[in-house]
LOMIGU-126754 format. One record per residue (C-alpha): residue in one letter; x, y negated, z negated; residue number from 1. Coordinates in nm, 4 decimals, always signed. Last residue first. Layout:
% residues N
SITE;type;xx;yy;zz;seq
SITE;A;X;Y;Z;NUM $
...
***
This chain:
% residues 365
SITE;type;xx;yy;zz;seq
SITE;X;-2.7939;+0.5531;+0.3747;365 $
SITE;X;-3.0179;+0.2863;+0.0681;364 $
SITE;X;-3.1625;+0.4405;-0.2114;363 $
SITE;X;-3.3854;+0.1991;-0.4050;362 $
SITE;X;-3.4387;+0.2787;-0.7801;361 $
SITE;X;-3.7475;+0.2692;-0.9769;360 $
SITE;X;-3.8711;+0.2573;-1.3641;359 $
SITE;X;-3.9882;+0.4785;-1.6635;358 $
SITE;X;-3.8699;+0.4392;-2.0419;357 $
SITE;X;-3.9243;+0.6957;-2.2649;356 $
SITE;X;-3.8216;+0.7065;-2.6234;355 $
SITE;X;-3.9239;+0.9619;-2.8989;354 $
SITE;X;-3.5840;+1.0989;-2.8608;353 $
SITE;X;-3.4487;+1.0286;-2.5315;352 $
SITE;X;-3.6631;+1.0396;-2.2161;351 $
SITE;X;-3.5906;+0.8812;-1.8753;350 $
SITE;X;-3.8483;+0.9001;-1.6389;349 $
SITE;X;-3.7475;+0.7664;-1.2609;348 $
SITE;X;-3.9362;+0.6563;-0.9790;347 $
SITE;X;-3.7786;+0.6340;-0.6492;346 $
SITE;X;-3.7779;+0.3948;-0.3616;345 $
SITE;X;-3.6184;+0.4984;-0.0288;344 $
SITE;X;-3.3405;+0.6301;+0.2002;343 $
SITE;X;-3.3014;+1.0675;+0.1603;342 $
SITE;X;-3.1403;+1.1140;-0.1267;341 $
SITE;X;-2.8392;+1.3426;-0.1570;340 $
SITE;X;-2.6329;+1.0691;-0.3216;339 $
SITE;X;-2.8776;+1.0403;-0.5846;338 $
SITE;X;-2.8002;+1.3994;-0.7409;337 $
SITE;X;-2.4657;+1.2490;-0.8761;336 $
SITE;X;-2.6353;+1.0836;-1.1982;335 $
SITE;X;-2.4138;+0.9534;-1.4091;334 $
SITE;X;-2.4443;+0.8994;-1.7704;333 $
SITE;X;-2.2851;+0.5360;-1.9554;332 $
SITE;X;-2.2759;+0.4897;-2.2877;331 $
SITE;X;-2.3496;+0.2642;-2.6159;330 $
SITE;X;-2.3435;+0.4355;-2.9010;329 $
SITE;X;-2.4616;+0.7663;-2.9979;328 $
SITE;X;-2.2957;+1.0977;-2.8685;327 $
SITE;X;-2.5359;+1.1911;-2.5655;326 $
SITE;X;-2.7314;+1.5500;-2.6868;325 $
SITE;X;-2.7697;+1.7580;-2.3645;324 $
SITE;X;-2.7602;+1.5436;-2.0321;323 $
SITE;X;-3.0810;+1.7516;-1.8838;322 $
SITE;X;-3.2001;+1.6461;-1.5048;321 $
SITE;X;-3.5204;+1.6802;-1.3690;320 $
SITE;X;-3.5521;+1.6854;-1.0158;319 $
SITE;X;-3.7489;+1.6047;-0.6993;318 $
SITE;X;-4.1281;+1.5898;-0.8473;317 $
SITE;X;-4.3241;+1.4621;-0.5693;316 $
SITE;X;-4.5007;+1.1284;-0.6986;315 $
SITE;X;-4.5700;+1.0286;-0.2983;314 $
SITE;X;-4.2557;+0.7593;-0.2926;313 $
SITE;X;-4.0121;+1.0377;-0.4529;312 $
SITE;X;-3.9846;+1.1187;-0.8006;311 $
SITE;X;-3.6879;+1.1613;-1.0679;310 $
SITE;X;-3.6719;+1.2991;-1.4006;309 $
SITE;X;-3.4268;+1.1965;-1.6376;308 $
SITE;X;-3.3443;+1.3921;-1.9618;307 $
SITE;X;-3.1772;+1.2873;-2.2632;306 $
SITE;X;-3.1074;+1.5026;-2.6732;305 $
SITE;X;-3.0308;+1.2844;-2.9475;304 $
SITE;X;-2.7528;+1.0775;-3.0674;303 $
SITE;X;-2.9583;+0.7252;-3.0425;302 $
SITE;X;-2.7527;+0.6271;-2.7487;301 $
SITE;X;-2.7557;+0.2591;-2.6333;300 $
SITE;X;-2.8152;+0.2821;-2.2465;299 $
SITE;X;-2.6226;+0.2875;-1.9143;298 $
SITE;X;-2.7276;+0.4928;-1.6568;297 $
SITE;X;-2.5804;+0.4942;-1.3381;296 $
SITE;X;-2.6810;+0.5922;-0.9731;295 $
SITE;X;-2.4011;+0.8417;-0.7798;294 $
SITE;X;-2.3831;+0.7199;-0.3963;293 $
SITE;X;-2.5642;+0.3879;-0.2147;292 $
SITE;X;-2.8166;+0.2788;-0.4670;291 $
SITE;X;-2.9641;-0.0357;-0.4594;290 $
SITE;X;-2.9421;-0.1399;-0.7336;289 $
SITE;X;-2.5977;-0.0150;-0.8390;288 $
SITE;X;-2.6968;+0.0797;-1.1609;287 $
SITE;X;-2.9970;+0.1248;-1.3925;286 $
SITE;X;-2.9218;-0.0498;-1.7242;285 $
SITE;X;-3.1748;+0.1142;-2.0026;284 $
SITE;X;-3.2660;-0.0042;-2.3162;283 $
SITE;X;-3.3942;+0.1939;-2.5961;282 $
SITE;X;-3.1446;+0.0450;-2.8780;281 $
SITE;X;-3.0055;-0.2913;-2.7544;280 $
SITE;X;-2.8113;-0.2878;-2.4687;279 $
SITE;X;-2.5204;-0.5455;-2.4244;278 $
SITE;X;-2.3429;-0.3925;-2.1376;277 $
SITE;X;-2.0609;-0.2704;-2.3195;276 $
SITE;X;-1.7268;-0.3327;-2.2461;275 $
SITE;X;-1.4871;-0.2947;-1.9070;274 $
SITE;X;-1.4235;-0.3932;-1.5526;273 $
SITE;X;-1.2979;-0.3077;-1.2461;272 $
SITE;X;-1.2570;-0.5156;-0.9208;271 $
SITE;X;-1.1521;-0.3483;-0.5860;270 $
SITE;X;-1.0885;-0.4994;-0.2052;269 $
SITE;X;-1.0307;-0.2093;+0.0555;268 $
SITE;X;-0.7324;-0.1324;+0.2911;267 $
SITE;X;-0.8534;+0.0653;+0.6073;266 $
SITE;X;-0.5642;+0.3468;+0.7242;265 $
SITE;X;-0.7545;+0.5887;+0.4114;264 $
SITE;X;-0.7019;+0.7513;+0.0650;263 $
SITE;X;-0.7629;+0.3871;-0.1022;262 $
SITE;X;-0.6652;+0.5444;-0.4817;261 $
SITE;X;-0.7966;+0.4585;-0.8314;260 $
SITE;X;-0.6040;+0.5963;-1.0937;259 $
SITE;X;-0.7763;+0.6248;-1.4584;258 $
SITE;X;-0.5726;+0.6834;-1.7526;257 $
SITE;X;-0.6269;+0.8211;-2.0464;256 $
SITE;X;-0.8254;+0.7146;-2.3800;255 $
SITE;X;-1.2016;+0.7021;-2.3816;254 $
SITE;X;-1.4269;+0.5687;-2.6120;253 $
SITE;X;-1.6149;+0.4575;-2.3813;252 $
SITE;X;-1.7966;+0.6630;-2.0963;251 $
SITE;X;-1.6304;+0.5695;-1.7590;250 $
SITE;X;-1.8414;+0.4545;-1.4853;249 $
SITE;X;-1.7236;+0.4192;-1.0431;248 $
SITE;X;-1.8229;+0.2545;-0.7920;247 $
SITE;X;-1.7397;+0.3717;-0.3830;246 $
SITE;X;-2.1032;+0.3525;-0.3029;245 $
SITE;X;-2.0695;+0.6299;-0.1214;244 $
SITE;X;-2.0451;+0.9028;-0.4136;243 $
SITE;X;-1.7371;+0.8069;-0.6396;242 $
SITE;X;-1.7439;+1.1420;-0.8428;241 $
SITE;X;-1.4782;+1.1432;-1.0404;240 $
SITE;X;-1.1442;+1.3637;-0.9543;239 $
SITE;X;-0.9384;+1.5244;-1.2348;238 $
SITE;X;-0.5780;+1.4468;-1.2292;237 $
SITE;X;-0.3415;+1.7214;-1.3435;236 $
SITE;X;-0.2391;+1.6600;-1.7401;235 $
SITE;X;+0.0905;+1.5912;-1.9024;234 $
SITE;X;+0.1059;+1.2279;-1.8942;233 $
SITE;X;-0.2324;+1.2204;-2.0713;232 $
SITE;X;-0.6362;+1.2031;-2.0269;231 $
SITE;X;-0.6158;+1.2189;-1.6512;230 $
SITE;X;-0.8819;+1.0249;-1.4368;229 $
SITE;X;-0.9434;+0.9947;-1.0863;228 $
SITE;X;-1.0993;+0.7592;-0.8419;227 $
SITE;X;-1.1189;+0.8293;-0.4475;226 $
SITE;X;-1.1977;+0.5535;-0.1987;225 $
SITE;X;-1.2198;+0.5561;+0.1879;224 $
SITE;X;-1.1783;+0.2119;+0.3543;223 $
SITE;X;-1.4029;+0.0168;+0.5080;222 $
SITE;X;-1.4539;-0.2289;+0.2772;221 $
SITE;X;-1.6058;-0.2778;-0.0973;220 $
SITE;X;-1.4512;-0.0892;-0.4299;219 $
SITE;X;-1.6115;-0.0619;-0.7285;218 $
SITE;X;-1.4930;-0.0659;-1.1285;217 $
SITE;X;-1.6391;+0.0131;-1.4194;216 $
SITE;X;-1.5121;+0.1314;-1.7973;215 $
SITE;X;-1.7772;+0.2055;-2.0527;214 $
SITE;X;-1.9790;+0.0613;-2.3434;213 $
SITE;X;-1.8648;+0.1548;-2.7002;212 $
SITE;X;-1.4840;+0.1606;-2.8177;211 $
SITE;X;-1.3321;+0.3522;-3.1366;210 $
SITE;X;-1.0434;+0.5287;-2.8745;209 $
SITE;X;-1.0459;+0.2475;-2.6378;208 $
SITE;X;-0.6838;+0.2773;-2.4723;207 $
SITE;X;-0.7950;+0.3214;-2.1375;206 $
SITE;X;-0.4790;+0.2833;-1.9035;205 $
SITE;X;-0.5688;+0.1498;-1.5791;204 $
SITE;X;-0.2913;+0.2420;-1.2416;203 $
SITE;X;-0.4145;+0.1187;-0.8578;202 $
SITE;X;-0.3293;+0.3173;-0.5676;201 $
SITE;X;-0.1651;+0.2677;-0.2086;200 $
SITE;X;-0.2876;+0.4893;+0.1110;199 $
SITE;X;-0.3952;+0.1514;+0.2580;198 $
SITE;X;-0.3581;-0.1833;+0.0852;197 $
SITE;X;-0.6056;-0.2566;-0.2400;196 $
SITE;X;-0.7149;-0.6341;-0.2382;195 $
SITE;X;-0.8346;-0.7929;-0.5441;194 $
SITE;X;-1.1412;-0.8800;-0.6978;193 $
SITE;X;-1.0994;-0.9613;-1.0851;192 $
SITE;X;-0.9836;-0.7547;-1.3492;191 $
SITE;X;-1.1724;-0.8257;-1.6501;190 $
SITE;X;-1.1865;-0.6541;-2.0100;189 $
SITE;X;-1.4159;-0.7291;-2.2815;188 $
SITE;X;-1.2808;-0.5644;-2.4691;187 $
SITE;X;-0.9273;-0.5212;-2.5988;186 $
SITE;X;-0.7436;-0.1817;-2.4985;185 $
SITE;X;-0.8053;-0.1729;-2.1527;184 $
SITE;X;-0.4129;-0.2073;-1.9916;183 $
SITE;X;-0.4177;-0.3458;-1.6217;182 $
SITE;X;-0.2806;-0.2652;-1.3105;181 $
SITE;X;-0.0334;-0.0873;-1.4969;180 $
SITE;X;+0.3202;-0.0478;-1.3569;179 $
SITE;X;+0.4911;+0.2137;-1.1087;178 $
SITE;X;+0.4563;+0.1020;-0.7641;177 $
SITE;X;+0.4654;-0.2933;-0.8910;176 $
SITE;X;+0.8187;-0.2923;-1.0188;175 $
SITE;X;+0.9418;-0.6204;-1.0499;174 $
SITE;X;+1.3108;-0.6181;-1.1538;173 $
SITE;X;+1.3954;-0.6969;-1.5081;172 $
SITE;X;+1.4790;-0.3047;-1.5692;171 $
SITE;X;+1.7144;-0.2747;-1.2337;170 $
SITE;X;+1.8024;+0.0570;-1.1082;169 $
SITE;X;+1.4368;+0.1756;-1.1139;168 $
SITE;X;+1.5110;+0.4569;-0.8793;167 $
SITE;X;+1.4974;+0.7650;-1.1122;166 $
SITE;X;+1.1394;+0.6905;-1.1235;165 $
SITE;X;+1.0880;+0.8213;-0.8039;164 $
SITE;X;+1.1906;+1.1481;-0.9316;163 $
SITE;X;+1.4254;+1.3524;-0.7467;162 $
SITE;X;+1.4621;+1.7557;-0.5394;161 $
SITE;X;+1.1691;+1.8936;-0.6899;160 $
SITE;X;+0.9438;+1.6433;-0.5929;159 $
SITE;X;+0.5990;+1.5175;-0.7507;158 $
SITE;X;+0.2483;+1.6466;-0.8272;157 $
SITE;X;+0.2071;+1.9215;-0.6105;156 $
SITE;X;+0.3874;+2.1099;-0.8455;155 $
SITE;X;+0.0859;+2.3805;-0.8889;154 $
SITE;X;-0.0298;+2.1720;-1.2067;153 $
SITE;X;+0.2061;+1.9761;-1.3734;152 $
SITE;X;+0.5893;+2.0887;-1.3631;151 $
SITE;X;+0.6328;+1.8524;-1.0511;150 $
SITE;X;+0.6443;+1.5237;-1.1700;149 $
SITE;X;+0.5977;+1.2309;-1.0096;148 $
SITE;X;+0.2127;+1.0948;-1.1264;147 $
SITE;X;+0.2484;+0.7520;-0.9503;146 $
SITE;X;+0.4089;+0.8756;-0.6072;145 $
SITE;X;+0.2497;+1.2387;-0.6697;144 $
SITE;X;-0.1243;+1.0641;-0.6658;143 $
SITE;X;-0.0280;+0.9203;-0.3155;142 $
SITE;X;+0.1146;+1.2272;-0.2141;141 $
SITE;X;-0.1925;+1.4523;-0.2919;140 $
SITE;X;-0.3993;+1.1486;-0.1123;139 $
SITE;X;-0.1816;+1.2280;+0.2261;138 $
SITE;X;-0.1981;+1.5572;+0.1879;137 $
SITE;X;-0.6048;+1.5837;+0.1538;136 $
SITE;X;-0.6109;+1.2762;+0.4479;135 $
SITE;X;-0.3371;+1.5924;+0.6855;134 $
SITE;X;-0.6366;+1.7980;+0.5881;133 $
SITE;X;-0.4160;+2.1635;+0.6901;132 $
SITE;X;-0.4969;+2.4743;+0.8822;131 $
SITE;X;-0.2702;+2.7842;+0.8493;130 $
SITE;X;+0.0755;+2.9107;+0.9741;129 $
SITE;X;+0.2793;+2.7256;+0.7096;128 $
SITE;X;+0.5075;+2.5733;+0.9677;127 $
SITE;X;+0.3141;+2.5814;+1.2678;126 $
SITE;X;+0.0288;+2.3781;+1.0214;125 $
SITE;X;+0.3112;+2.1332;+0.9074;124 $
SITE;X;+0.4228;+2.0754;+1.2488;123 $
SITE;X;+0.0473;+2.0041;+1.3979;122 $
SITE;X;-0.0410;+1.7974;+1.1545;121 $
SITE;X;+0.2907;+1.5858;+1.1919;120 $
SITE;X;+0.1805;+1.5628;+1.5941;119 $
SITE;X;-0.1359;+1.4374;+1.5135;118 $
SITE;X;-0.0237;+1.1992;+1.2883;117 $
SITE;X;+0.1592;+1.0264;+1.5766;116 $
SITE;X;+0.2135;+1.2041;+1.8615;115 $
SITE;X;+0.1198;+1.5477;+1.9678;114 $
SITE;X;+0.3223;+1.8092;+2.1783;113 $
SITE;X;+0.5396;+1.8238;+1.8315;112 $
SITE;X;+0.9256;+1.9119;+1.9246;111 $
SITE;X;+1.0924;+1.7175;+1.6165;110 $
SITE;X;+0.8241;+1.7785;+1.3884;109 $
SITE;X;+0.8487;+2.1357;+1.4746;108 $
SITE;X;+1.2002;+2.1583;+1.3063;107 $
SITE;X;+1.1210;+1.9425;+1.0608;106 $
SITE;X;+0.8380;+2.1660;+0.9477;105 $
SITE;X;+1.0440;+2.4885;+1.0219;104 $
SITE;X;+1.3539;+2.3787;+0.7657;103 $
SITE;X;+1.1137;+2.3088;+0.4765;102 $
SITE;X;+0.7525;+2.5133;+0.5506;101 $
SITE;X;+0.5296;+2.2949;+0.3685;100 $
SITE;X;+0.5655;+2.1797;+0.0616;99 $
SITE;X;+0.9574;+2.0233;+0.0027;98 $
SITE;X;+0.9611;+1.9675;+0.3498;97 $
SITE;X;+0.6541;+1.7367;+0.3081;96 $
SITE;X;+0.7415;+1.5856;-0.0021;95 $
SITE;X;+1.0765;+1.4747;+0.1828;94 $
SITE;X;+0.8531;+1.3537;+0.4266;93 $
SITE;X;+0.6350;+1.1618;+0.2810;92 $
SITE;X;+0.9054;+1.0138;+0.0209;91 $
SITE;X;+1.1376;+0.9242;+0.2999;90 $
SITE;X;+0.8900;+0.7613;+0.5223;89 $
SITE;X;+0.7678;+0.5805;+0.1983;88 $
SITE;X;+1.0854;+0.4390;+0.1594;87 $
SITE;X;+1.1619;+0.2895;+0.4803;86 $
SITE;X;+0.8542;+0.1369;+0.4498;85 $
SITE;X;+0.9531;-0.0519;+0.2025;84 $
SITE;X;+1.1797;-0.1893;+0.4421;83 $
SITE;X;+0.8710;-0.2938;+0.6021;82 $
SITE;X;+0.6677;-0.3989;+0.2959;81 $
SITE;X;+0.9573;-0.6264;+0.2012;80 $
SITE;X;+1.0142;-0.7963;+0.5714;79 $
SITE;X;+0.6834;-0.8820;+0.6021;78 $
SITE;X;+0.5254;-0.8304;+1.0255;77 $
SITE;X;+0.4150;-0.4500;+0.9031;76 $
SITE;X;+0.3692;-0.2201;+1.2474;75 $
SITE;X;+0.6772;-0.0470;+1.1326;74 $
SITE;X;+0.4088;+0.1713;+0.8442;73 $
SITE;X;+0.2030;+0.3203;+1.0700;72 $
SITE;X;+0.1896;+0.5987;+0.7880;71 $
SITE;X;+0.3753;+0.5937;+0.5358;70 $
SITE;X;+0.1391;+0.3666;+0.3381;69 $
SITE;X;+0.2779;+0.1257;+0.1461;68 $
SITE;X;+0.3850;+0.1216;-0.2302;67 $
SITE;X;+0.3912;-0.1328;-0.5487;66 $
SITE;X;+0.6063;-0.4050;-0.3188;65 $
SITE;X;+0.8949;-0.3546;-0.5545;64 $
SITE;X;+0.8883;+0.0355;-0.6137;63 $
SITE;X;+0.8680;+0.0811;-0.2250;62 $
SITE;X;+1.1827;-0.1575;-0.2581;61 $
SITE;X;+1.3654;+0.0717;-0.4855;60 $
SITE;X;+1.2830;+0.3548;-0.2216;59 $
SITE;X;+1.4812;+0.1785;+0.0159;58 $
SITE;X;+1.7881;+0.2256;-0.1582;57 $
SITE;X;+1.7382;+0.6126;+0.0316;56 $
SITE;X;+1.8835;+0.8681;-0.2341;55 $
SITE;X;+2.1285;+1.0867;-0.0135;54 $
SITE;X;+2.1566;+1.4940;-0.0530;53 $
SITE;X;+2.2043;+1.5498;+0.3612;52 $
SITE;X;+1.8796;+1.6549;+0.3870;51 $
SITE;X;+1.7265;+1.4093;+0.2449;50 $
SITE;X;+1.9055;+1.1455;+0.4201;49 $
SITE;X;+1.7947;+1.3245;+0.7698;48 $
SITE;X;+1.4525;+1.3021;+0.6193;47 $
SITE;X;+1.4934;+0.9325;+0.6704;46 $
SITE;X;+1.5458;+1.0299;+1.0518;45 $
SITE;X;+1.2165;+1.2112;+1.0632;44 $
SITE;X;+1.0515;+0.9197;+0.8667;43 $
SITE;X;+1.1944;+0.7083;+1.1465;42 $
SITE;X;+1.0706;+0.8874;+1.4348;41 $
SITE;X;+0.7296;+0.9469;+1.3152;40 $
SITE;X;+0.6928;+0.5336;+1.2206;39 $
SITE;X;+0.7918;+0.4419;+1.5902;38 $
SITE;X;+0.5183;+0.6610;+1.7271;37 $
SITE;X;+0.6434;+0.9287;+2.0014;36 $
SITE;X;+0.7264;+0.8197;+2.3338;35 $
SITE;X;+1.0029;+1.0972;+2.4291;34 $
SITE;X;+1.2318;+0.9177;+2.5806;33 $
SITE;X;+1.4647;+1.1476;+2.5425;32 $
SITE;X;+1.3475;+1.4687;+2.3929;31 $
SITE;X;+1.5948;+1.6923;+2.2372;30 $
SITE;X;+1.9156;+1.5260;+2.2545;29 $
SITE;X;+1.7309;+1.1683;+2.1630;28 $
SITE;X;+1.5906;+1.3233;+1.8825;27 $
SITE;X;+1.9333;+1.4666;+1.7697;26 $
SITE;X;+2.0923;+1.0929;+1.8328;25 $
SITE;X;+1.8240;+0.9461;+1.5973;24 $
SITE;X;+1.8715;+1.2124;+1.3481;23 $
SITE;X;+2.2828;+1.0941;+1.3597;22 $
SITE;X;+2.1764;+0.7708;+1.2514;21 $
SITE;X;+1.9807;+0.8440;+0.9034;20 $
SITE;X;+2.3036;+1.0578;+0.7367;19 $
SITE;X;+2.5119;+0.7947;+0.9130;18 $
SITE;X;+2.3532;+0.5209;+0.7371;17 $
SITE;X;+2.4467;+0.6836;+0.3873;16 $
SITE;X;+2.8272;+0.7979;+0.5417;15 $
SITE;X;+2.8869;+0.4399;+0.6256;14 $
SITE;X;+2.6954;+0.3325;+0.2239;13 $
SITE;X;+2.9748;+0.5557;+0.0804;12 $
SITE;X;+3.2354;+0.3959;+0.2788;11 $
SITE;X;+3.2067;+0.0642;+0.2149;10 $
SITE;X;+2.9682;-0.2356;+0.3100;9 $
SITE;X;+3.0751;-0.5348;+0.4668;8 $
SITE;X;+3.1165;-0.4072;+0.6868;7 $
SITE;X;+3.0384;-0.0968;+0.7850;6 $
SITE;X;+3.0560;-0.0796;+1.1850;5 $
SITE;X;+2.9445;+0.2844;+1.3025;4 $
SITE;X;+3.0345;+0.4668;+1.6140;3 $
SITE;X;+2.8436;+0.8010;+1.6371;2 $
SITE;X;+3.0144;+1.0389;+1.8896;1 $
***
């Protein structure tokens, strides 16, 4: 028997609470007791919402506080993240039944030997029968809280049963989860340090389609970082190589947008930027110094074929590398090959046209 007092609500919002209630009494059936992590039992009984065909209200406020992590989430001490929280169980695992296994996920959820994320690991991979990255899901539903929609790509990319947007009941309403960090269609453009919570993401839209220089932006802490780009609404994201260093370049002109994601428990502080670098014509930036993943080259293009050759401490030839023709104009090439360096000083040759200019890099691991 489930005894509920609604005032002062009515009865819609009764049957609402009940939908979430009545999980609580079938985890209690099957497991009193059972010590598993506050956060696991309340995204199981915000699934119980789901099931039952509810919206959860607290998705609005996910919206509001521009996303948590769904993950740990009743540890927060601020009343908005933590009903917010609310939300984000029901996303994650709605997005989980919806993925892997429906019925049989919940149903092993419920009876995991595990706790924690542990224990969801282990129901999904019961459910589908194979081995899963529960940090691969985790950034797939990140992306699919911004990107939310479905008929991109393999559908990983949203729910079939909603869309988040859907929830923006109130136009005047901050809405964090679903706006722009920032819009790059003037340069310069500045976005200073800020912090980026766990398992959250931040939005840029490149609007530079005449532009020269490039879009930047790098991430300190000890969180794990991912960056991706899509070029429009339509589109899959494409992931750019972050290397450790957690930075990331964008060649201008560019138009798209670029999502920048801390796929980890450890929040991270991020500042992007955008223009050009000021080059003048056979000039090369060399960039981060030192180097701690992919090393950057920006230069002022002269349309022409470019090469870099690197060299160890002894002169050892380690690689040449050929870009092709580089449009002309201020850009920005990357070179991924320096996060399989071994720690030291290199040399470097880069040719374009009739220009050469040599230097050194530090590699730090």
């Amino acid at each position: 028997m489930l005894y509920i007092d609604c005032y002062p609500g009515d009865a819609a919002e009764a049957l609402y609470t009940a939908s979430h209630e009545l999980v609580h009494l079938i985890q209690w059936g099957i497991r009193p007791f059972s010590g598993e992590d506050l956060w696991v039992i309340e995204n199981q009984a915000q699934t119980g919402t789901f099931l039952c065909g509810y919206p959860a209200s607290q998705v609005s406020t996910f919206i509001e506080a521009g996303g948590v992590t769904p993950v740990g989430w009743t540890e927060f001490t601020d009343d908005l993240r933590y009903v917010a929280g609310y939300g984000a169980g029901y996303l994650f695992f709605s997005y989980l039944y919806e993925r892997f296994g429906g019925d049989a996920f919940i149903h092993g959820s419920l009876r995991a030997s595990n706790r924690g994320l542990p224990g969801v690991e282990e129901a999904v991979e019961k459910a589908i029968g194979s081995q899963v990255d529960m940090m691969d899901i985790l950034t797939d539903w990140a992306l699919a809280c911004w990107i939310d929609d479905p008929s991109i790509g393999d559908g990983r990319w949203g729910w079939d049963s909603f869309r988040i947007a859907d929830y923006e009941y109130d136009p005047d309403s901050p809405r964090d989860g679903l706006d722009w960090q920032g819009v790059v269609s003037t340069l310069p453009f500045e976005d200073p340090v800020h912090d980026l919570p766990a398992m959250t993401l931040d939005a840029y839209s490149l609007e530079c389609p005449a532009a020269e220089g490039s879009f930047r932006a790098s991430a300190s802490g000890m969180g794990g970082f991912s960056a991706w780009f899509r070029e429009s609404p339509g589109d899959a994201p494409r992931r750019l190589e972050t290397g450790q260093a957690r930075d990331i370049a964008v060649p201008l002109p560019a138009e798209g947008e670029v999502l920048l994601l801390c796929n980890s428990f450890f929040g991270l502080n991020l500042q992007a930027s955008a223009g050009d670098l000021g080059l003048a014509a056979g000039g090369l930036a060399v960039f981060p110094q030192p180097c701690f993943g992919t090393l950057y080259l920006g230069l002022r293009s002269d349309g022409s074929q470019a090469t870099l050759s690197v060299f160890d401490a002894t002169g050892r030839h380690v690689e040449t590398i050929d870009f092709g023709a580089v449009d002309p104009g201020e850009t920005v090439l990357s070179y991924p090959g320096a996060s399989l360096l071994s720690t030291g000083v290199y040399a470097y040759r880069f040719v374009q046209g009739g220009a050469e200019v040599c230097g050194r890099f530090a590699v730090v691991r």
